[in-house]
C-alpha positions as CSV (number, residue, x, y, z in Angstrom):
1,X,-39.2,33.8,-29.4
2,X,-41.1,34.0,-25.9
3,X,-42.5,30.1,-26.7
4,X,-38.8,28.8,-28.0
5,X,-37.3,30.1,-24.3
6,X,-39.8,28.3,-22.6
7,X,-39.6,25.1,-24.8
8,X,-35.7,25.3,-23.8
9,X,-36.8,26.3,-20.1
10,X,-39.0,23.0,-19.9
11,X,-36.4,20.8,-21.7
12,X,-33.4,21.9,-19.3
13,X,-35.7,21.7,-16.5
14,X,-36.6,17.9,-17.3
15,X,-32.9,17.3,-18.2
16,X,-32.3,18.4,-14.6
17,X,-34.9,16.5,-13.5
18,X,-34.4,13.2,-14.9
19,X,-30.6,13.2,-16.0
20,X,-29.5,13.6,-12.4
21,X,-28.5,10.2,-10.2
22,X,-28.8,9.8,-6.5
23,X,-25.6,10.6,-5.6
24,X,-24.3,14.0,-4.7
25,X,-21.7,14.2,-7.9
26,X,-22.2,16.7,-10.4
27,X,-21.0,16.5,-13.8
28,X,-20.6,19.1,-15.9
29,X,-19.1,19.1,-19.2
30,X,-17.1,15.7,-18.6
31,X,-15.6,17.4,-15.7
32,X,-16.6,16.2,-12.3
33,X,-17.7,18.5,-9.3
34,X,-17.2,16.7,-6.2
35,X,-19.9,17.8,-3.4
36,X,-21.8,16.4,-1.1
37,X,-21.7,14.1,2.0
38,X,-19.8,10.6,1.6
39,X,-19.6,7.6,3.5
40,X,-17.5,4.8,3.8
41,X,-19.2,1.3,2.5
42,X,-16.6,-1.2,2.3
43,X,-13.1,-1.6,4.1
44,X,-10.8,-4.4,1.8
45,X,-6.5,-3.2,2.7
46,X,-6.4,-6.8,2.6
47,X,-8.9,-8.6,0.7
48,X,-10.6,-11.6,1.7
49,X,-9.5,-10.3,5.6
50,X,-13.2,-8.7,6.4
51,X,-14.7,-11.1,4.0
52,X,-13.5,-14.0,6.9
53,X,-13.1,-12.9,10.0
54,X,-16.2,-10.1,10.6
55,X,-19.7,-11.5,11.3
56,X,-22.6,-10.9,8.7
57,X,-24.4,-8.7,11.6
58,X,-21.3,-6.7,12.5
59,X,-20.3,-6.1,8.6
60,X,-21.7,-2.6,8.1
61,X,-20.6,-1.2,11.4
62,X,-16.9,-2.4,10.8
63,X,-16.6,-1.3,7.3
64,X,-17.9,2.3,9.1
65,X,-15.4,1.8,12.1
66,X,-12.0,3.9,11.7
67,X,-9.0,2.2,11.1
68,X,-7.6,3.3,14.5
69,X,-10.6,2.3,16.8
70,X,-10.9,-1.5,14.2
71,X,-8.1,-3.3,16.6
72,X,-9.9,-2.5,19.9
73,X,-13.4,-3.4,18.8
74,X,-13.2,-6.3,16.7
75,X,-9.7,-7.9,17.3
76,X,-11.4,-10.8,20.1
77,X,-13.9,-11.7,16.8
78,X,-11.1,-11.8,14.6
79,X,-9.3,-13.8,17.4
80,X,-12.3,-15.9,17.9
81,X,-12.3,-16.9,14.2
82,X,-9.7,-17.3,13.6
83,X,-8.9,-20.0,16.1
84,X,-12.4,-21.7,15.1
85,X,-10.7,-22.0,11.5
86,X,-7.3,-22.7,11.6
87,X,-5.5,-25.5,13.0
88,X,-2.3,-23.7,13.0
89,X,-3.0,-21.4,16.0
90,X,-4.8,-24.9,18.1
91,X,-2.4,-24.5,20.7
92,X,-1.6,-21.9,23.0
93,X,1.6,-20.1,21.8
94,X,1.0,-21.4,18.4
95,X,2.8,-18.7,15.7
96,X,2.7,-18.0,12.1
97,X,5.8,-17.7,10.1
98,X,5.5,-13.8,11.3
99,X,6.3,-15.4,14.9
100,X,2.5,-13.9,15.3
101,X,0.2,-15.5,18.1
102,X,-3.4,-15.8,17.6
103,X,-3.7,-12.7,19.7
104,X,-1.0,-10.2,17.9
105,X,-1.9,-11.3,14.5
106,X,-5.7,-10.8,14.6
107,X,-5.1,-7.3,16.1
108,X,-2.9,-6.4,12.7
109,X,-5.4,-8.1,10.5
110,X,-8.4,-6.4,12.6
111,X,-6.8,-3.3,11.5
112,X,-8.0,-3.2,7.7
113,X,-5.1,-0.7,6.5
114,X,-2.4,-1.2,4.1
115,X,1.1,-0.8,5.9
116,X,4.0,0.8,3.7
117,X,7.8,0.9,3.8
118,X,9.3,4.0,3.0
119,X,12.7,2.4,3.1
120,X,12.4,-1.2,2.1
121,X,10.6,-2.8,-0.8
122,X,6.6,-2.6,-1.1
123,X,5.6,-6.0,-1.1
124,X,2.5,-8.4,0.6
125,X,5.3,-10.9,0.9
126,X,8.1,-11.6,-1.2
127,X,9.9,-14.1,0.3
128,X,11.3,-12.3,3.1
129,X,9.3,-8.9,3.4
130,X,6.2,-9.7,4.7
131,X,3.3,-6.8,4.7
132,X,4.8,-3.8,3.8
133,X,2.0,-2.3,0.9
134,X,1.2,-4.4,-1.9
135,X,2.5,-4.9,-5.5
136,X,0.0,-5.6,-8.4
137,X,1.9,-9.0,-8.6
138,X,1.7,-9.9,-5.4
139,X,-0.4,-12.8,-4.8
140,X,-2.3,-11.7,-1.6
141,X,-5.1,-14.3,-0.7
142,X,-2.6,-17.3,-1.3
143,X,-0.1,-14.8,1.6
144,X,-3.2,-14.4,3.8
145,X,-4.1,-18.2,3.9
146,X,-0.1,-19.1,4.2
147,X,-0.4,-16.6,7.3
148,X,-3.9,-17.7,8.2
149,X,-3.5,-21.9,7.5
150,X,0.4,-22.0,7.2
151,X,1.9,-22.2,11.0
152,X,5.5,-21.5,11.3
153,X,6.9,-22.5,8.3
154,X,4.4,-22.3,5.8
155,X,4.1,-26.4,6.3
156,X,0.8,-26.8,8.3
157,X,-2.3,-27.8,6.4
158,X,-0.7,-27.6,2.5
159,X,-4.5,-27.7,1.3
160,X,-5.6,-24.6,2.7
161,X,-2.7,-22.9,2.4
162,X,-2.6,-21.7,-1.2
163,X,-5.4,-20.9,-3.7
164,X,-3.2,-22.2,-6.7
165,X,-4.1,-18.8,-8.9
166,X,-0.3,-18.3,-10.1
167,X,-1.0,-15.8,-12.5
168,X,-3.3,-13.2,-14.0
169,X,-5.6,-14.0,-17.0
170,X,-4.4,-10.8,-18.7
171,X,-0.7,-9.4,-18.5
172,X,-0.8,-5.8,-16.3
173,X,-0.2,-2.9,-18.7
174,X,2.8,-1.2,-18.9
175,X,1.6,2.1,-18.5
176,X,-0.9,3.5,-15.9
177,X,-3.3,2.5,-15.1
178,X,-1.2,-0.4,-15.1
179,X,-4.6,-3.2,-15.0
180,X,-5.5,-5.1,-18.0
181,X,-8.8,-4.3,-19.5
182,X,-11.8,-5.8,-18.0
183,X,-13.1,-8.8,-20.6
């Protein structure tokens, strides 16, 4: 008996040992234990946004930054790049169809956070709300290059200005988690 407990000692031991990943998570009989120390590794609200507009050396620090102190530190690089890459915003007093400058927008797109409306609809942009959370249907990267490429009207540079995805390759699900099953 005193050689079968320490078969089962060495086994669990090992099991401990070797079963266990680097992160801090423990799971224990399919339920999981959240402990540890996390950090923050990527910022997307609005995908594609830090993709663009934040420098390879200043990724990690901005993905690290809190939403509230983002607009201060990085809205003259997102201002910077912005006017490097658009021709919409060439002139001084140039707008998007938010009525934006260079200057305004880049400080809400330096912001990575996803607004909401508590009384309107929740939409990137359908038409006539424009950032106010974000449907599963919404088409967000062909918004941000209408904002980003479109001027005032959504007219400027028509080749930039939409990414001509129309439509998912799967339908959504009608129940949650509401995503189509990965292929």
């Amino acid at each position: 008996m005193k050689n079968l407990i320490n078969i089962l000692g060495v086994i669990l031991v090992t099991a401990i040992l070797f079963g266990c990943e680097n992160d801090d998570t423990m799971i224990m009989n399919d339920m999981v234990l959240l402990s540890g120390t996390y950090m923050q590794e990527d910022q997307m609200g609005r995908p594609a946004v830090n993709t663009v507009f934040v420098s390879s050396a200043s990724k990690d620090m901005f993905n690290v930054t809190i939403p509230s102190e983002q607009g201060a530190n990085y809205q003259s690089m997102f201002q910077t790049n912005l006017m490097a890459l658009s021709p919409a915003y060439a002139n001084e007093g140039d707008t998007n169809a938010l009525g934006l400058d260079a200057a305004t927008f880049t400080g809400v797109l330096a912001t990575d956070v996803l607004n909401v409306s508590l009384d309107g609809p929740t939409t990137f942009y359908d038409g006539t709300n424009v950032l106010t959370g974000r449907n599963l249907t919404d088409d967000v990267i062909t918004v941000e290059l209408l904002l980003i490429f479109g001027g005032e009207d959504f007219s400027e540079n028509p080749g930039l200005s939409d990414d001509h995805v129309d439509a998912n390759d799967k339908p959504f699900s009608a129940s949650f988690p509401y995503l189509a099953s990965p292929w």
